[in-house]
C-alpha positions as CSV (number, residue, x, y, z in Angstrom):
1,X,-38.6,41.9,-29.2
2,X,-39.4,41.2,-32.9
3,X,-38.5,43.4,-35.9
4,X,-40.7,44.1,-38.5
5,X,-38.9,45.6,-41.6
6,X,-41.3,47.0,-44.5
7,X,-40.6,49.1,-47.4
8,X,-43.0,51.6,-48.5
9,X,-45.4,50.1,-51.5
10,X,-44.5,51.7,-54.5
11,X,-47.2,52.5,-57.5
12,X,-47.1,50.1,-60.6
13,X,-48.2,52.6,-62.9
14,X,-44.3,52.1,-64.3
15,X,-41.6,49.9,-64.5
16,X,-39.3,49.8,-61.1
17,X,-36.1,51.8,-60.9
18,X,-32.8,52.7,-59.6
19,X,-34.6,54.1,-56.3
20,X,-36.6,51.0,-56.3
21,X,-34.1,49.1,-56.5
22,X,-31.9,51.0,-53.8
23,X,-35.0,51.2,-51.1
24,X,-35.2,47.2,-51.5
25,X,-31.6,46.8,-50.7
26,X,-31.3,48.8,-47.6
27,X,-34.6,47.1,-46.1
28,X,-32.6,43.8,-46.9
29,X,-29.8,45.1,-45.4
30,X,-31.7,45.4,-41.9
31,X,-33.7,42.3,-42.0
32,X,-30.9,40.2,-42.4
33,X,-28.9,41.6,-40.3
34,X,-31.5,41.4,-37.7
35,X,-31.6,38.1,-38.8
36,X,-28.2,37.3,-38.1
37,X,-28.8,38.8,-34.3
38,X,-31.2,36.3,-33.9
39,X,-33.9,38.0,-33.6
40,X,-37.7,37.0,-35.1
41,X,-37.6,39.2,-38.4
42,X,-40.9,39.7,-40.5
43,X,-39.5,41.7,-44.0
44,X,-42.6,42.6,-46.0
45,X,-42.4,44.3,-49.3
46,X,-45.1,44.9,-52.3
47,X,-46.8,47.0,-54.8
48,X,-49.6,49.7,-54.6
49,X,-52.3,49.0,-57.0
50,X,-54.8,51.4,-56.7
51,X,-54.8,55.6,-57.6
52,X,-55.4,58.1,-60.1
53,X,-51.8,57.4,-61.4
54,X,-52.3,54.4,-62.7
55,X,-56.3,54.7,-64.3
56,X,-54.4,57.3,-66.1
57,X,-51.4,55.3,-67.0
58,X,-53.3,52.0,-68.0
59,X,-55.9,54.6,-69.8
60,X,-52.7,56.3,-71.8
61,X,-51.8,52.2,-73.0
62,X,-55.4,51.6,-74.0
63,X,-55.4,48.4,-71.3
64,X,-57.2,47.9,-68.3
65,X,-55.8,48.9,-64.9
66,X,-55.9,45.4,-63.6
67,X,-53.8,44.5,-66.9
68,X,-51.3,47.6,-65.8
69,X,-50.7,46.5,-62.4
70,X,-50.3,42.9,-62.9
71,X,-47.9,43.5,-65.8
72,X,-46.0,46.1,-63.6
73,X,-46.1,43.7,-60.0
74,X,-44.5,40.9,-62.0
75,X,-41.5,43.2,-63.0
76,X,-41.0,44.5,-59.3
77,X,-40.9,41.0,-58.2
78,X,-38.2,40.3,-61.0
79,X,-36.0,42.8,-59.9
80,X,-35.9,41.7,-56.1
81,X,-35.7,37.9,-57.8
82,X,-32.8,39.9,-59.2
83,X,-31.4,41.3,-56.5
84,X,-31.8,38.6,-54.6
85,X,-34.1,40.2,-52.0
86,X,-34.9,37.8,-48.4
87,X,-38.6,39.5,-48.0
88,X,-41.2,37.1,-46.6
89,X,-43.9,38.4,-48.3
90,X,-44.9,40.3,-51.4
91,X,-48.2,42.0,-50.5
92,X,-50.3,43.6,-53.6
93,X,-53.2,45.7,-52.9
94,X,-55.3,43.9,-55.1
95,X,-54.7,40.6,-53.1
96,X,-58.0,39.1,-51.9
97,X,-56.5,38.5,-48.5
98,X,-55.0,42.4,-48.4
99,X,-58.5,43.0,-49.3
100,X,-60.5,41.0,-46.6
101,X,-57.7,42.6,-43.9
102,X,-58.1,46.3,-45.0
103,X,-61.9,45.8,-44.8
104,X,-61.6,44.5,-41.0
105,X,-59.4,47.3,-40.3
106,X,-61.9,49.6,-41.5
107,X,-64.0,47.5,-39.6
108,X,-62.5,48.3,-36.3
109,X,-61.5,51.5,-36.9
110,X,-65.5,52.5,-38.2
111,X,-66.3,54.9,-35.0
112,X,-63.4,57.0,-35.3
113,X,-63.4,57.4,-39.2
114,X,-66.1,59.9,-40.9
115,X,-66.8,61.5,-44.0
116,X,-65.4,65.1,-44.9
117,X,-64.8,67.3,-47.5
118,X,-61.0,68.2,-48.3
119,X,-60.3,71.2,-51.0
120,X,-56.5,72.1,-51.8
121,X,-53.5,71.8,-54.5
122,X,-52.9,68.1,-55.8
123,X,-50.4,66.6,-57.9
124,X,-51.7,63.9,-59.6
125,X,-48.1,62.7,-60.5
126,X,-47.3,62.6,-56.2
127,X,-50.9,61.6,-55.6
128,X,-50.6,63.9,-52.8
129,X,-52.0,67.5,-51.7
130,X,-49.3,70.4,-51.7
131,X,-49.6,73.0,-49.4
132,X,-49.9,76.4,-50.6
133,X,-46.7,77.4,-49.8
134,X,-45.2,74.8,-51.5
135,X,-47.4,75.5,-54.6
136,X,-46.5,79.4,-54.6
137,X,-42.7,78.3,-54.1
138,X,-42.6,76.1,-57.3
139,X,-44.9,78.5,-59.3
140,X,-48.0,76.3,-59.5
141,X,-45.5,73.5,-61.3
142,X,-44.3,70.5,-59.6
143,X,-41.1,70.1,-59.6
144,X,-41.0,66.4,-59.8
145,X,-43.4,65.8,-62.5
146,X,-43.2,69.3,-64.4
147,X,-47.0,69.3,-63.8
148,X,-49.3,72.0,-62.8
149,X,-51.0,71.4,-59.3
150,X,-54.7,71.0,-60.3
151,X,-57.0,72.6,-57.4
152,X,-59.4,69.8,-56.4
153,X,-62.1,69.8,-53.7
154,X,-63.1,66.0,-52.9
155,X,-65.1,64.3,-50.6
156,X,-62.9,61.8,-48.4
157,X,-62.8,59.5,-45.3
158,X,-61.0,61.2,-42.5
159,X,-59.7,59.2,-39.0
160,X,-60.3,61.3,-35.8
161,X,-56.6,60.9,-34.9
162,X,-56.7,64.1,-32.7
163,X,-59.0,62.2,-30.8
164,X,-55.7,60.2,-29.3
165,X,-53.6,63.1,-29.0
166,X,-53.3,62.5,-25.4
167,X,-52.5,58.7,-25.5
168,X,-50.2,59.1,-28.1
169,X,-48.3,61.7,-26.5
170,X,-48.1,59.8,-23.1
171,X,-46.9,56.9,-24.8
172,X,-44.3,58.2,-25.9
173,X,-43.2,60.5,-23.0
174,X,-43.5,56.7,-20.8
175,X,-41.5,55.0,-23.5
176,X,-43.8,52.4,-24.0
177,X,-43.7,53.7,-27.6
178,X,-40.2,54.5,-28.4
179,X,-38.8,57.1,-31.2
180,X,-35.5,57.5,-32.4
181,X,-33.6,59.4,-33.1
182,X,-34.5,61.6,-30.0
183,X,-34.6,65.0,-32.4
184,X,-37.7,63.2,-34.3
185,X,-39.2,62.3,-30.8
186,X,-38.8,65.7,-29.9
187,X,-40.4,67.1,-33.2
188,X,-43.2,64.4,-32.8
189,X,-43.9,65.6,-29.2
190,X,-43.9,69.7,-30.8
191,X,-46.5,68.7,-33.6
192,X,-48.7,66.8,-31.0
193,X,-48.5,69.6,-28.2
194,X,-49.3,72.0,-31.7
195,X,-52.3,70.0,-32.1
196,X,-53.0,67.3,-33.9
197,X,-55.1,67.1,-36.8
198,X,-57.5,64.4,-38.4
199,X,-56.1,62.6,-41.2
C-alpha cells in the first residue's frame, strides 16, 4: 500500500507562522517515518493562491495579487528550507500544471457538478460560511478575526455528492474504504444515514 501524506494549502495572503510551521513538521514526521518502514511515500505540500483574502490583502499593499502570492509562496518555501522539510512537491494553485489538472478534474466530474445559489453568514477572514448558530453564539463577530459575519447570497458550483450516498456508505461498511479511528467511521456512517448533502 502506498502513503500519501499532504498538508492542507494554506493562504498566502500573509507571511507563514508558528502553526505553519508546526502542521509542516508533523506531516514530516509521518512521511518519513513511513519512509523508514519502507513503504512508497508521496509528501505533498503548497500554498493556496486564490480567494477574497488575498484580493483584499494585495489590494490593502497597493500590489497585484499575483505580486502578493508569489512574494508570500517564496517565504513558505523558506521556512520548510528552514526547517528542513522532505516534501516531494510544492504545489501552488497558480501553477500551470495545477491548472491544466483542476480543469480535467472539472472535466470529469462536469455531470455531477451544477450551478446553484447559496445565501448565508461568511467570514471573509475564514473564507468560510458560519452557520447561524455559530453566528448567534459569537454575537455576529468572529472570534478569530474580530470581524462581523457579512450575510452574502452568491451564485456557486455545487457537486451532487448525495448522489453517492449509497456507494460511499457501502464502501465503508465493506472496508474497501477504511476510516479511523472507528468513532469518526462511526460519525461518518451517522451524517451519511442523516443524509448527505451537495457540496
Amino acid at each position: 500500500m502506498n502513503y500519501y501524506v499532504t498538508t492542507s494549502i494554506p493562504y498566502v495572503n500573509g507571511e507563514p507562522h508558528l502553526g505553519h510551521a508546526l502542521e509542516f513538521l508533523y506531516a514530516d514526521v509521518l512521511a518519513r517515518h513511513a519512509r523508514l518502514q519502507k513503504t512508497p511515500t508521496l509528501f505533498v505540500t503548497g500554498t493556496d493562491e486564490h480567494g477574497s483574502k488575498i484580493a483584499e490583502k494585495a489590494n490593502e499593499l497597493g500590489i497585484t495579487p499575483q505580486q502578493l502570492v508569489d512574494e508570500n509562496s517564496a517565504k513558505f518555501r523558506e521556512l520548510q528550507k528552514m526547517l528542513n522539510i522532505s516534501n516531494d512537491r510544492f504545489i501552488r494553485t497558480t501553477d500551470e500544471g495545477h491548472i491544466q489538472r483542476a480543469q480535467i478534474i472539472w472535466n470529469e466530474l462536469k455531470d455531477d457538478i451544477y450551478k446553484g445559489s447559496y445565501e448565508g453568514w461568511y467570514c471573509i477572514g475564514c473564507e468560510t460560511f458560519v452557520p447561524d448558530a455559530k453566528v448567534k453564539e459569537n454575537n455576529n463577530i468572529c472570534p478569530d478575526h474580530n470581524r462581523p459575519y457579512e450575510r452574502l447570497k452568491e451564485d456557486n458550483y455545487f457537486f451532487n455528492l448525495s448522489k453517492y450516498a449509497n456507494q460511499i456508505r457501502e464502501a465503508i461498511v465493506s472496508k474497501e474504504f477504511r476510516v479511523t479511528p472507528k468513532t469518526r467511521r462511526n460519525e461518518i456512517l451517522h451524517v451519511i444515514s442523516s443524509g448527505l448533502e451537495d457540496i
